[in-house]
N, C-alpha and C positions, 0 to 999 in steps of 0.2 A: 442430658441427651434428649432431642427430639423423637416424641414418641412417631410411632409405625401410623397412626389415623392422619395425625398434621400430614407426614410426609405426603400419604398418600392425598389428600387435599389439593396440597400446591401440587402436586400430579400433574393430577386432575384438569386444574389452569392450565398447566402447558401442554399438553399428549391430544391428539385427537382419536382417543379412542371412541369419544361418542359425541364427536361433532368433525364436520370437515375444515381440513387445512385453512387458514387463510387465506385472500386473496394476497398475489405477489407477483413482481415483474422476475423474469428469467435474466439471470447472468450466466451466458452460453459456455463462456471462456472457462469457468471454474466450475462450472457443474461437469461439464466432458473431462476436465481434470481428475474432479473426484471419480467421478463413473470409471476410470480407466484406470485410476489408482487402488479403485475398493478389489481390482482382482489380484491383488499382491496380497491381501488379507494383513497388509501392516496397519497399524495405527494413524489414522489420516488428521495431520493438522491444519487447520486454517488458522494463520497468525493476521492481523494488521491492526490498525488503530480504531478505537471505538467509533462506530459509527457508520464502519465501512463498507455494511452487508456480509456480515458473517455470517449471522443468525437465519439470514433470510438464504443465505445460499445452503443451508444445512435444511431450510424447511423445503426450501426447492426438492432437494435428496430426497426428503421423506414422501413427498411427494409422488416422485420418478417410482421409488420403490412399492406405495401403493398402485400406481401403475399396473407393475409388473409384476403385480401380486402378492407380494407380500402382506401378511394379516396385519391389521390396524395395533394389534398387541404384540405385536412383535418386536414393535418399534417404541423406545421410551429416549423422552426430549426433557433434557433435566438444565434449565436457568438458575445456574451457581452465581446468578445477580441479583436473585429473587430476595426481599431484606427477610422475609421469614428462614432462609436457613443461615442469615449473618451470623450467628452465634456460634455454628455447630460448623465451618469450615474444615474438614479432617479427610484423611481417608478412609477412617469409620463411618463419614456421613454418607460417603459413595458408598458402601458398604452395604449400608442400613438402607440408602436408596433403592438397590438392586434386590434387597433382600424382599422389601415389601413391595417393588413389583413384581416381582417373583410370588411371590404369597397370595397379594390380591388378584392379580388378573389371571392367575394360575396355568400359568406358562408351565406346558410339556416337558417334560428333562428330554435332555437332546437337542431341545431349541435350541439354537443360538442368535440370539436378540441381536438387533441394532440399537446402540448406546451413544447416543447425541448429548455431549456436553458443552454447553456455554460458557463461555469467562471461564477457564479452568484453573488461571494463576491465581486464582481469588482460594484456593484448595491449597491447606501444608499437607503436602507427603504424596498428591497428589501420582507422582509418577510412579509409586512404588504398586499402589494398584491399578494402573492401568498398565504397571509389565505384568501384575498376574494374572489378569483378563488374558491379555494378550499370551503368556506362555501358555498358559493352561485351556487356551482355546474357549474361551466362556463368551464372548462378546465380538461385534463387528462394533469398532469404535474409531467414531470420529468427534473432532476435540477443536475447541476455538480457542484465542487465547489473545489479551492486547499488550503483552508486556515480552517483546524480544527475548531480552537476556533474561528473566527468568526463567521461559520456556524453553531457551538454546543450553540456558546451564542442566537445568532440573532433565531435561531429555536428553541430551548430549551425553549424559553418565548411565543413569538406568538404562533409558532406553536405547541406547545404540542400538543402530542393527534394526530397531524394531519399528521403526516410524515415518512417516514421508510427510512432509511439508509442502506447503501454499501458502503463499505470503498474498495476502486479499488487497488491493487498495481501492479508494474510491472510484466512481464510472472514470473510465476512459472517453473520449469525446463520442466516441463508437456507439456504448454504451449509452450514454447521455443521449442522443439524436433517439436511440431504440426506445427508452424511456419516455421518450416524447411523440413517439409514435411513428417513428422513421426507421424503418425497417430495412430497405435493404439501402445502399450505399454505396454503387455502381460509379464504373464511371463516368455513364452516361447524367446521374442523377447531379456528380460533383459538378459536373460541366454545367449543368443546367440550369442548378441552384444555386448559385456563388454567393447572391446575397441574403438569400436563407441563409444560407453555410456560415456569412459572416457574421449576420444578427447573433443564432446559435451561438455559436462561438464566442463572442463578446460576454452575453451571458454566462458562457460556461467558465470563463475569467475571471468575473465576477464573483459569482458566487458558489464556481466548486464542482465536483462533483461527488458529494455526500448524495448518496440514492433517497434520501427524502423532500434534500430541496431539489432535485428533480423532477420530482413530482409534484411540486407547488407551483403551480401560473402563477404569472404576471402582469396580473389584471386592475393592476395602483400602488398606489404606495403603501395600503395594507400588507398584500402578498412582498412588499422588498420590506418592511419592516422585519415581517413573518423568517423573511429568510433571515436578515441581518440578526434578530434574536435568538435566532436556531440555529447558528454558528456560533454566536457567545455564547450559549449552553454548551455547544459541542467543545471548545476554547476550554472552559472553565470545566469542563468536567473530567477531560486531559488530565489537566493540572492538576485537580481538587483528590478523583480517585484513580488516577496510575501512576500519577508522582507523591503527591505532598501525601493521601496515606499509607503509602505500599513505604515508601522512602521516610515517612514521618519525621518530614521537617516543617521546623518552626518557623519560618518566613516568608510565606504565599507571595508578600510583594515583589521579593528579592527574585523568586522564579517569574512569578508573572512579568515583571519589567526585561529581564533577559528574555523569554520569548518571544515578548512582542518584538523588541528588539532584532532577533533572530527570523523571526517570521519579516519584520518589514523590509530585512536585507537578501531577503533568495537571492541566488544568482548572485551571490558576491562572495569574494575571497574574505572570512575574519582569522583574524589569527586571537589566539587566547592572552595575547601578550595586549594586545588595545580593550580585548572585554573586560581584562582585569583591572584597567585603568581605566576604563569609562565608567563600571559598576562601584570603583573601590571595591575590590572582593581581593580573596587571595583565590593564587591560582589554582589549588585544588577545590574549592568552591565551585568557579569558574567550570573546569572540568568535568568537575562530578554530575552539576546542572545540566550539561550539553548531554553527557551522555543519560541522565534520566530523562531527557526530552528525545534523545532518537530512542531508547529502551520503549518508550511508548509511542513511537512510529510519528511522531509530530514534525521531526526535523531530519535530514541526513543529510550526513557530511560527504564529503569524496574528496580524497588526496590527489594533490599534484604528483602528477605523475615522475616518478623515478625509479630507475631501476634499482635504486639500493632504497629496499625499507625503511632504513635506518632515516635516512635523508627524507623519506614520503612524513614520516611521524614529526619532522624538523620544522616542514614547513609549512605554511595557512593552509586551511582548507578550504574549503567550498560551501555553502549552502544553499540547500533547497529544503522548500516546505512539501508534508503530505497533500497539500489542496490550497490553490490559488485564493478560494473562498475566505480561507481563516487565515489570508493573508490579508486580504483586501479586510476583513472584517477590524482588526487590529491593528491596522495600515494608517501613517496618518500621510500615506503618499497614493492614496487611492487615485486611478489612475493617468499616471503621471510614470510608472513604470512597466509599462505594458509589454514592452521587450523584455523582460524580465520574467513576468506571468508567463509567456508563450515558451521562455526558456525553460522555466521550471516546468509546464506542462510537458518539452519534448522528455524533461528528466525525467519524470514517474513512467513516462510511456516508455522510454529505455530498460525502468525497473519493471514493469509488470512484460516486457517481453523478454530481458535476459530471466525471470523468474528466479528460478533457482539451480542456473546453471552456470559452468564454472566462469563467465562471461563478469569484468570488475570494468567499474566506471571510473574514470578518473579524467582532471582536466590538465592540460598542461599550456606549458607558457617558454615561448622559445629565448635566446639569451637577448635578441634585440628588445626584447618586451609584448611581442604579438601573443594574442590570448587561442586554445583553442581550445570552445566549451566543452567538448567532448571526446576523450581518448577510451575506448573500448580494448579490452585486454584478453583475449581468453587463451589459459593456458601461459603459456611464455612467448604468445605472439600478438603485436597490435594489429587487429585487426580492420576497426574504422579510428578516423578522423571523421569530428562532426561540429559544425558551425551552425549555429541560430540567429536569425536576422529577421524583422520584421520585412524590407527590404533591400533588392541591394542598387543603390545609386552609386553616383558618381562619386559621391563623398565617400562612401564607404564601400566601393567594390573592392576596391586596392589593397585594403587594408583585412577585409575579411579573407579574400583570394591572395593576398601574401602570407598571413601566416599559416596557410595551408604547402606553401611553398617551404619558408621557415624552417615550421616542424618535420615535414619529409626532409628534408637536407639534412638535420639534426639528428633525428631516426635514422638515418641509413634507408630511406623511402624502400620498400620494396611494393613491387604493383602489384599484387594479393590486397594490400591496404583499401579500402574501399574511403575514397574523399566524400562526404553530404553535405551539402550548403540546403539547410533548408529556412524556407521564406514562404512568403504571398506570390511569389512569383510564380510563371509557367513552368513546369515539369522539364529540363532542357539538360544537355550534355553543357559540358565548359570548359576548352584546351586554356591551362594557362603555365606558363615555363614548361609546356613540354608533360604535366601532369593531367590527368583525366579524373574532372571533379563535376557529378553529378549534380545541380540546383533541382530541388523537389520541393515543391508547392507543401504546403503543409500540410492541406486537407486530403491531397494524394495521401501521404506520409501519413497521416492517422486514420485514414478512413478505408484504402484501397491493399495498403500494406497488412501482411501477414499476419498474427496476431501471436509470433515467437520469432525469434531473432532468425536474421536470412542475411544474405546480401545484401538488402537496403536496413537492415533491422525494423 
């Protein structure tokens, strides 16, 4: 057992009881999240993949709350990443945490502290004391965490009832411009800037949007080394500590080569019947890997769409990566698939605006064989059809603008359906068979649009 002086040491490190916060950029979108969720007094999670701005969106909070007053002791910020409590991972350790700041900083009974936990899957039994914070009124707790399905199983049971979730991912291009000192995003500014807008942009394709390589210029080939190495850290550390030892398997190369694999195909249909013959694996290998790489936010799938489940589970699915970055980083098609990049980018922006609402992504493929990247579901109604295209020429208006024809005839079209073609092109209406299909400029579509799903999502 870790005695009561160590703990309160590494404290010490994290807590700004007698120094001020860090400096840090604002992530607007998730901090008014929490702010608006802390008045339910449920237990607030922040889930996404390492590296994504968890940590700094929870210092943000502490932040906000010295603000508006709260005492600097009221507040305790406990890093379950930290290698000094590797040993002692339990629910005793949260225990023992609480107890000696409770004793040291000698907090009033009556208080009720704000309790900031980092990495909390890294903790067995975990949830069993944070429902008793939680029943017995002891704590304002909010909780991070990079591993999906453990946190859905381990909260899903105790906690029911008790908790509310934010799934965090990395900047959105929104975010990214903010980062870089572009604040507001008008549309006078879109109109104005296009070849800013494009540079940016390229960049942010490149290499991501992880909030620290955003904050790295690109001032040589230093700074693109700089980035390129601080994505295979981020790569390798995926794999190293939220797969291979949470899952403690014996074969790093065997994951590592199906990621990259996986990563280099975004925006492509695999089915598990070609990985298992490309890897030589057997098919629950195969399986098992996929889903320890979306468990830790690396990869996600999305089924073709059908109305019978049974049939969705039948057939390929889809891929996209968490960050263009750590494709391109493992990519030996660096690029050469930029349609692709910009597709994957409208997927996470789809994910961080449907959030956590009952809103399911999925692509479909009509019986002539026309693709369409995005079928939006909320409920038991489809709501959009949505296509991505760098842009649209002659070669390929027909083909993008028929299978939007296609799948409404298929669907039983109803005009609630909202059609997006989005491109590089002008912001513009488009009659074709009698259908009304939106084309919207992309940088409209990420920069001017909502930042939760609406009519244009």
């Amino acid at each position: 057992m870790i005695n009561k002086e160590n703990i309160l040491n590494i404290l010490n490190d994290w807590n700004f009881w007698n120094a001020e916060p860090p400096a840090s950029m604002p992530r607007p979108l998730y901090e008014q999240q929490l702010k608006d969720r802390s008045r339910t007094n449920e237990i607030l999670f922040l889930s996404g993949v390492r590296r994504s701005g968890k940590s700094t969106i929870l210092i943000n909070y502490v932040k906000s709350l010295l603000i508006s007053g709260v005492d600097k002791k009221d507040i305790l910020f406990v890093n379950l990443e930290d290698p000094r409590f590797a040993n002692y991972l339990s629910a005793d350790l949260l225990e023992d945490i609480k107890k000696t700041y409770l004793y040291y900083l000698k907090i009033k009974a009556g208080v009720k502290p704000y309790i900031f936990l980092d990495e909390i899957q890294n903790v067995k039994g975990f949830e069993k004391w944070l429902n008793k914070e939680h029943e017995l009124r002891l704590s304002n707790i909010f909780v991070t965490g990079s591993n999906s399905k453990l946190l859905s199983r381990e909260i899903g049971t105790t906690l029911s009832g008790r908790y509310l979730n934010t799934d965090v991912y990395p900047l959105s291009f929104k975010e990214y411009l903010l980062f870089k000192g572009i604040s507001e995003c008008d549309k006078f500014y879109v109109k104005t800037h296009e070849l800013e807008l494009e540079r940016d942009f390229e960049d942010f394709l490149l290499y991501g949007g992880f909030p620290k390589l955003a904050l790295l210029g690109l001032n040589g080939i230093d700074e693109e080394r700089n980035k390129r190495a601080e994505l295979q850290s981020y790569f390798d550390s995926i794999l190293l500590r939220d797969i291979v030892s949470r899952y403690r398997l014996n074969n790093f190369n065997i994951l590592k080569n199906l990621s990259i694999f996986l990563l280099s195909s975004s925006s492509s249909v695999i089915s598990l019947s070609s990985l298992k013959a490309h890897f030589d694996l057997s098919y629950d290998i195969v399986n098992s890997y996929i889903e320890y790489l979306e468990n830790a936010f690396m990869i996600f799938s999305i089924p073709l769409f059908k109305w019978s489940f049974k049939k969705q589970q039948a057939n390929p699915k889809k891929i996209y990566a968490i960050d263009t970055g750590l494709i391109n980083t493992v990519s030996f098609q660096v690029g050469k698939r930029k349609g692709c990049l910009i597709e994957n980018v409208v997927f996470i922006e789809l994910k961080r605006r449907l959030g956590n609402s009952v809103g399911e992504i999925y692509y479909y493929k009509t019986k002539k064989g026309y693709e369409i990247d995005f079928l939006i579901k909320e409920s038991d109604k489809i709501t959009h059809l949505i296509q991505v295209t760098k842009n649209v020429e002659e070669n390929n208006r027909d083909r993008e603008l028929r299978a939007f024809a296609e799948a409404c005839e298929e669907l039983e079209y109803i005009k609630d359906i909202k059609l997006l073609l989005i491109s590089f092109e002008a912001t513009k209406p488009i009659k074709y068979k009698n259908l009304e299909i939106k084309m919207i400029n992309i940088f409209d579509w990420l920069l001017l649009e909502n930042d939760k799903a609406g009519d244009e999502l």
